[in-house]
N, C-alpha and C positions, 0 to 999 in steps of 0.2 A: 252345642253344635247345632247348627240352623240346617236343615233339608234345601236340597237344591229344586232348584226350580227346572223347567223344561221350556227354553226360547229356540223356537223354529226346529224345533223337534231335536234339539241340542239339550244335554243336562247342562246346568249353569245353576253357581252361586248366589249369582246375583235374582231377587225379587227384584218387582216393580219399584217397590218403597226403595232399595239400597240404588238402585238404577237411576229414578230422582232425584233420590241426597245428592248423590255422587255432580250426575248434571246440574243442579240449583250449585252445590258447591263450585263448580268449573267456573258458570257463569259465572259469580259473587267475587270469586278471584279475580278475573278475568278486566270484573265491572271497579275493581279498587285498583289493580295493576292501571287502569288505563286512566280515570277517573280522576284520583287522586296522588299518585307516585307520577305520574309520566303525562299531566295536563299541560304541561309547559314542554315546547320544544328545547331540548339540549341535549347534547352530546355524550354520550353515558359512559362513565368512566372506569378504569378496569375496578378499581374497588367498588363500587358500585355494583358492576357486573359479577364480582365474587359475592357480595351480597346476595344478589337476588340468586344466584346459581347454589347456594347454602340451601337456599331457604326451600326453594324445589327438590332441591335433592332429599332435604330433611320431612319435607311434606310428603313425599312419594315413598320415603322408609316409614316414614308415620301411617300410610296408608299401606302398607306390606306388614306392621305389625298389627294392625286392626285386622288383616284379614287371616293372618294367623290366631288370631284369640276368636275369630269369631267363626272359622271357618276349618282351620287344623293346619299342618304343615303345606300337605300338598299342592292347594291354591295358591298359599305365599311363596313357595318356591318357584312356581310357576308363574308367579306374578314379574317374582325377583328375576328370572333369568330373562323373561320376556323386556323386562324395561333395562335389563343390562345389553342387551341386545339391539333392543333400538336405540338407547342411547349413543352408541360403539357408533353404528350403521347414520347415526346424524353426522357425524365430525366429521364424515369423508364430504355431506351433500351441504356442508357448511363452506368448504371450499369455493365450491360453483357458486353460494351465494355470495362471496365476496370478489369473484371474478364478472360478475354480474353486477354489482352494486360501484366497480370501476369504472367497468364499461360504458354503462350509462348516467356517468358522475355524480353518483346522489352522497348529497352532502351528509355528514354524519348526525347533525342534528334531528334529520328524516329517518335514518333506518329505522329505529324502533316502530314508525307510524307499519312501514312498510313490512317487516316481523310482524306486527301485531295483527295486520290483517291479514297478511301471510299465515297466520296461524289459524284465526279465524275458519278459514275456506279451509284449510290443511283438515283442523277437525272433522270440517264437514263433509270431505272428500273421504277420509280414513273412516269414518261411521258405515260411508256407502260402500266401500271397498270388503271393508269385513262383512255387513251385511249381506253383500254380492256372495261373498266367499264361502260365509256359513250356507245359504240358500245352495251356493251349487256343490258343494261336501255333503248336503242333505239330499238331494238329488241324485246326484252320480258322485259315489263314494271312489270312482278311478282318479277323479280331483285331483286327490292328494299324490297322487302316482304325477300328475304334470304337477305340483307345487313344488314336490321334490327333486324331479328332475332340472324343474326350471332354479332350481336352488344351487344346484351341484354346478349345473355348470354355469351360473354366474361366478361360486366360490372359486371354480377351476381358472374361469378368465380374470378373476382378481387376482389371481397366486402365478399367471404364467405370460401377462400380458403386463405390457409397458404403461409409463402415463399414459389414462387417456386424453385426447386435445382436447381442452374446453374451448369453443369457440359459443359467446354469445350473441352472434349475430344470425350464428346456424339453429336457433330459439325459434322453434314454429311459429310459438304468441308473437315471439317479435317482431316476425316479417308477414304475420297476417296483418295485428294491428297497426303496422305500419303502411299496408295498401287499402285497408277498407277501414279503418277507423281516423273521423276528424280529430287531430293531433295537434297541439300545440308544439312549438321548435323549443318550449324555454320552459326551465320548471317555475308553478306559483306557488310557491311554501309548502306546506304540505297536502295540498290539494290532491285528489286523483282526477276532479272534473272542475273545469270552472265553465260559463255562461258568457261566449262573447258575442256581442251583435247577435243578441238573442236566438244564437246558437250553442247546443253543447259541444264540447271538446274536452278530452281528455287531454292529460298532460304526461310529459313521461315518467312521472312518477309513476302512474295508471299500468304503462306497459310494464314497469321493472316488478310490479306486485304480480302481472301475467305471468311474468318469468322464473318469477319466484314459487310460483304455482304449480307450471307447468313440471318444473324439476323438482319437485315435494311429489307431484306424482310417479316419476320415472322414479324415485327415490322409494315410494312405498308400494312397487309395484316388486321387490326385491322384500321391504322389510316384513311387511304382514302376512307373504308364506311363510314365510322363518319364522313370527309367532305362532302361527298354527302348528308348526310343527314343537313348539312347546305346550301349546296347549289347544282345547279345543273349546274351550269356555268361551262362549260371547262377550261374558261380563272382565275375565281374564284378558283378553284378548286387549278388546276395548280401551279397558282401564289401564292399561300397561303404556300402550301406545297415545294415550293424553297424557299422561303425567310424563312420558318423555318429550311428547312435542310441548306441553307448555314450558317448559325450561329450556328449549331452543334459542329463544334469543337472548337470554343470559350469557348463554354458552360460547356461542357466536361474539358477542364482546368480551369475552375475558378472553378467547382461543383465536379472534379476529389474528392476533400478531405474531402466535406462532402457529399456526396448521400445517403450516409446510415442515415443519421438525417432526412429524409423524408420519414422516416417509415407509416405516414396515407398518403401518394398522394396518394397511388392505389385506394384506398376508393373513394375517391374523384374522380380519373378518372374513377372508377367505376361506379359511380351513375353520370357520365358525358354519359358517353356510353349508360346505360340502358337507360338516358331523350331521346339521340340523337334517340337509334334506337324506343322506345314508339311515338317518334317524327313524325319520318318516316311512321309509322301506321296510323297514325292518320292521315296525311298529304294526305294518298293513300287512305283511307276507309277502311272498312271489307266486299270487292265483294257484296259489295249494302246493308249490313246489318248496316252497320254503315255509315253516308254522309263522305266526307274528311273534318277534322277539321286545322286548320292552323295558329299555333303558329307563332307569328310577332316574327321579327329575332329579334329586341332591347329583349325583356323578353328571348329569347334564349339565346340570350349574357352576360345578369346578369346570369341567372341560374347556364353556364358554366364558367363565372368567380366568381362567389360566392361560385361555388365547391368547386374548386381549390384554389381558396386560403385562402377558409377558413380551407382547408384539411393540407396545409403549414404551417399557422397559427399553429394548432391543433400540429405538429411535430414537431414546435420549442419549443410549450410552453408545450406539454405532450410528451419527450421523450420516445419510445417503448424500445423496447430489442434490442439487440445486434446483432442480426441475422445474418446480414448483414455484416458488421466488423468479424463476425465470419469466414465468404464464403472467406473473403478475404484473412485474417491473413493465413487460411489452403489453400488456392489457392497456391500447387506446380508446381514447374515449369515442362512442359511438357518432356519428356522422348525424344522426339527427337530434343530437343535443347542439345549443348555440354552449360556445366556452365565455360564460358571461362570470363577473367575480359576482358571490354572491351577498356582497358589503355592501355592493353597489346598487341604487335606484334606479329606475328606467322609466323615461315615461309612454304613453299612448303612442307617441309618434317618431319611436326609436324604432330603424328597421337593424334588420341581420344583413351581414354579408358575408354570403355563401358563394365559394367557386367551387366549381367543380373537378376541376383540376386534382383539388385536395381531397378526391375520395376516402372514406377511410379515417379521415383526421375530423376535428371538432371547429365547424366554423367560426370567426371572429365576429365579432360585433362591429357593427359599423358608428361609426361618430354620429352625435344624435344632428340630425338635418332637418326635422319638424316633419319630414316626410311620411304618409303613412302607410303603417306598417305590416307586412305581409299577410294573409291571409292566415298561416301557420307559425304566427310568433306566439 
């Protein structure tokens, strides 16, 4: 059994040495995922996608039985329910990224670049979120009294409120960088910037990774109270919520074509949420009127997995409506993409043409006239 260490006045598992492995491993992954599997643009296929979603899933229990041999039950419990957890809590904000990735017509041979970085920034976001979090739990321990609250009734408005609209266009990133940042009309392969008339521009590929961003954080602004209230480990914490987000964009193509058939999860993350943050109450007292009570993490772990996949269960075998399929089918493409085929060449002095008339809809491309071409192509 190894002694825990003490980060930011938190007891934690994790040393300096297991904290490095752990990061030099992420990157190395990260650096062969990218490097050598996915150097070539293409289209990634649902076998393919079941592959890589294996292989995360089997690396992340491979990394739950290393922390029980080296650490005892309680950490890997707490590992286990924390990455069952965020995993549940991805599939609903995998939705919004393919309601997003219509809207601004990015071709499929791009998502992964767009994932990849998306994940990238994701880790880096989710590092400073927990770091934030444990710093103000160390601070002012009432914290957890707003984690828990802010917990209960997200779970309450998952479990009593209807779909909610995804509109991409009401995307803060979207409509910032679309008034202050130089923006190309037309995507160039995989680029997020290209260099014209010795100007920079982004492209929109650039904005869809903003978007992508933006709702990874409205996403983990929800998930990592709900880890804390599994656990209160840095290293737990942490390590729970990487090994679920790098199996994200696996996930995402094998689950791209049915999401909408898991019309009851919310339910079920629902009343996952309301246990965790009831949990957290309980675990702190009620300021001396109540003692703190302290739910053993094994019964945490069936709870949250008997949610969940009895919520699963329930969507495979009592199909809901359509809702969902519906967001999609009308998900137009956004107004400042040009709707060019992407078979097709273009050169220097092809322009667009845009009315505006067709608000809303995806302008056509004009016949090429030698004419040259807008500022914003």
């Amino acid at each position: 059994m190894v002694e825990s260490t003490i980060l930011m006045g938190m007891g934690s598992v994790g040393s300096p040495i297991y904290w490095a492995a752990f990061l030099l491993l992420v990157v190395a992954l990260l650096a062969v995922d990218l490097g050598v599997f996915h150097r070539r643009e293409h289209s990634v296929t649902t076998s393919e996608a079941l592959g890589w979603s294996i292989f995360w899933v089997l690396l992340s229990l491979g990394f739950n039985v290393f922390l029980y041999t080296q650490f005892g039950a309680e950490p890997a419990l707490e590992f286990l329910s924390a990455y069952l957890i965020e995993k549940s809590l991805s599939v609903d904000n995998l939705f919004v990224f393919i309601v997003i990735f219509r809207y601004m017509a990015v071709r499929p041979e791009v998502m992964h670049r767009v994932l990849f970085a998306g994940i990238m920034g994701a880790l880096v976001l989710r590092g400073t979120f927990i770091l934030v979090g444990i710093k103000l739990i160390e601070m002012f321990s009432w914290t957890l009294y707003i984690f828990a609250v802010l917990l209960v009734w997200t779970g309450i408005r998952l479990l009593f409120s209807g779909e909610d609209e995804v509109d991409p266009s009401g995307n803060w990133a979207y409509r910032v960088a679309r008034r202050f940042l130089p923006l190309t009309r037309r995507y160039h392969g995989n680029q997020f910037w290209i260099r014209k008339r010795g100007k920079l521009r982004v492209t929109p590929l650039f904005i869809v990774l903003l978007m992508v961003e933006t709702s990874d954080v409205v996403f983990a602004l929800d998930s990592i109270p709900a880890v804390f209230g599994i656990s209160r480990d840095p290293f737990i914490v942490f390590t729970s919520n990487v090994c679920a987000v790098l199996g994200l964009r696996a996930m995402f193509f094998l689950l791209q074509n049915v999401l909408d058939k898991f019309a009851y999860l919310k339910y079920g993350l629902g009343l996952v949420l309301s246990y965790i943050g009831v949990k957290m109450i309980l675990a702190e007292g009620t300021f001396g009127f109540v003692h703190p009570i302290e739910i053993p993490i094994g019964i945490s772990l069936g709870v949250v997995a008997g949610l969940i996949t009895g919520s699963v269960v329930v969507s495979l075998l009592l199909p809901a409506g359509h809702e969902r399929e519906e967001v999609l089918e009308h998900t137009q493409a956004a107004s400042l993409i040009a709707e060019i085929d992407p078979n097709e060449s273009y050169s220097t002095g092809e322009a667009i043409k845009f009315d505006p008339s067709t608000s809303g809809q995806a302008p056509l491309p004009r016949s090429r006239s030698g004419q040259e071409p807008p500022a914003d192509s």
